[in-house]
C-alpha positions as CSV (number, residue, x, y, z in Angstrom):
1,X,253.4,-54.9,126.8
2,X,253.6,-57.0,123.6
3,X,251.3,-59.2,125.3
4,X,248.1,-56.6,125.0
5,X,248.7,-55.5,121.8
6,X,246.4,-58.0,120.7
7,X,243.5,-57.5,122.9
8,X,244.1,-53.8,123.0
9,X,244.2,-53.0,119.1
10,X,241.4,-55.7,118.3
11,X,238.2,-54.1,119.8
12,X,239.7,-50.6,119.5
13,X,239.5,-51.2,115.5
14,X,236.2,-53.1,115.7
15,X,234.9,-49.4,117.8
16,X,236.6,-46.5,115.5
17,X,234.7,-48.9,112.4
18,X,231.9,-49.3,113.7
19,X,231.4,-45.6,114.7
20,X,233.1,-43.7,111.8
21,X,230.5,-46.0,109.4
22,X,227.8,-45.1,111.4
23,X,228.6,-40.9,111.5
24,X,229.5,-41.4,107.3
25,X,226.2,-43.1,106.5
26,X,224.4,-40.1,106.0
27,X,227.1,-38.3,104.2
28,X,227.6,-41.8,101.9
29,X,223.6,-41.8,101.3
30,X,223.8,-38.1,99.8
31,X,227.1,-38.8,97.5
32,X,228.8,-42.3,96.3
33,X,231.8,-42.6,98.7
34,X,234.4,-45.6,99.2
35,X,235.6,-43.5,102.4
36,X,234.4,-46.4,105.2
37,X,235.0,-49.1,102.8
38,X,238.8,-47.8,102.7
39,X,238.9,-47.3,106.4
40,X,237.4,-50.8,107.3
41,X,240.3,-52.6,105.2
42,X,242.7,-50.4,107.3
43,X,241.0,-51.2,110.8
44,X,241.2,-55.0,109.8
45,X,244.9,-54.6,108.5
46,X,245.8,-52.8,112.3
47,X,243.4,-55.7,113.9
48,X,245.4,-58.6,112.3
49,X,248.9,-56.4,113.1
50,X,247.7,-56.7,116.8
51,X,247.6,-60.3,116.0
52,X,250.9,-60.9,115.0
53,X,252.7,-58.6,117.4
54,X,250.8,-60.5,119.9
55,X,252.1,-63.8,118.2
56,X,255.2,-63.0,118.0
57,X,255.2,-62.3,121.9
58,X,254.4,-65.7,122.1
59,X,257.0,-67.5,119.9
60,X,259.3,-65.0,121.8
61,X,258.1,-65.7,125.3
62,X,258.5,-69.8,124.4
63,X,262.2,-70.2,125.4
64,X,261.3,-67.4,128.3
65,X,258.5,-69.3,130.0
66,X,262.3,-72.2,131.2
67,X,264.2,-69.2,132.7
68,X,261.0,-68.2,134.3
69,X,260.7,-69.6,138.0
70,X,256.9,-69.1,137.6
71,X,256.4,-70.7,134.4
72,X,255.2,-66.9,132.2
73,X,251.9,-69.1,132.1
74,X,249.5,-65.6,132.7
75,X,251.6,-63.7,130.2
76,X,251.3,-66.7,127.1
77,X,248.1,-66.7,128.2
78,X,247.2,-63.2,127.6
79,X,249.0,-63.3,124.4
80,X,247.2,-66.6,123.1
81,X,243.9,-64.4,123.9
82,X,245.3,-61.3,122.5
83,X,246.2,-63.1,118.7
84,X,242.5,-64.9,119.0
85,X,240.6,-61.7,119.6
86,X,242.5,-59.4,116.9
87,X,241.4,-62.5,114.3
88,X,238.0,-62.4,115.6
89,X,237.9,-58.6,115.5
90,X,239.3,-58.5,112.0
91,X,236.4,-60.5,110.5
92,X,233.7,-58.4,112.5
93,X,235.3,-55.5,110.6
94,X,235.4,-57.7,107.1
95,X,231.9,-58.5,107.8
96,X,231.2,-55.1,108.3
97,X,232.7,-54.0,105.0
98,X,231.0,-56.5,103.2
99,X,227.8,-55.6,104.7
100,X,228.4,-51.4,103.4
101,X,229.4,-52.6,100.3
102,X,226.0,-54.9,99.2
103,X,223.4,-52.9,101.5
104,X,222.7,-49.3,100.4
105,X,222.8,-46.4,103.1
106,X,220.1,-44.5,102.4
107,X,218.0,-47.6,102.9
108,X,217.1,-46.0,106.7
């Protein structure tokens, strides 16, 4: 399961961002809030911890992959993806932040 947790945690933090910033704009337009500034930096903290779980299933599955008669090649695989798509997630949710923070909401 270790392998997923990359791939899994990734786009699920990219979605909760992307639609919590979207429902707070309005609220963040009437009153000066930090509240999807704070949540982004957590989203992009869980994102990158999907990344190292996920690369930690790989140095973990290295010394596996010589017992294994079928070589663990779709499992490293997965996990290789996994710790590539949490980084890649983690920046679209950096990007996002930076984008809240220099762009005003109430500019609709």
């Amino acid at each position: 399961m270790l392998y997923w947790t990359g791939v899994a945690l990734g786009p699920a933090a990219w979605a909760v961002n992307l639609q919590t910033v979207y429902t707070l704009a309005h609220f963040t337009c009437e009153k000066a809030r930090m509240d999807g500034t704070v949540l982004g930096i957590i989203l992009a903290i869980v994102s990158l911890l999907g990344t190292l779980i996920s690369a930690r299933a790989i140095s973990r599955s290295a010394n596996a992959e010589w017992a294994d008669a079928e070589g663990g090649v779709p499992r490293t695989f997965m996990a290789w993806l996994g710790a590539g798509s949490g980084v890649i997630f983690a920046l679209a949710i950096a990007n996002q932040v930076a984008a809240a923070l220099l762009i005003s909401p109430c500019l609709r």
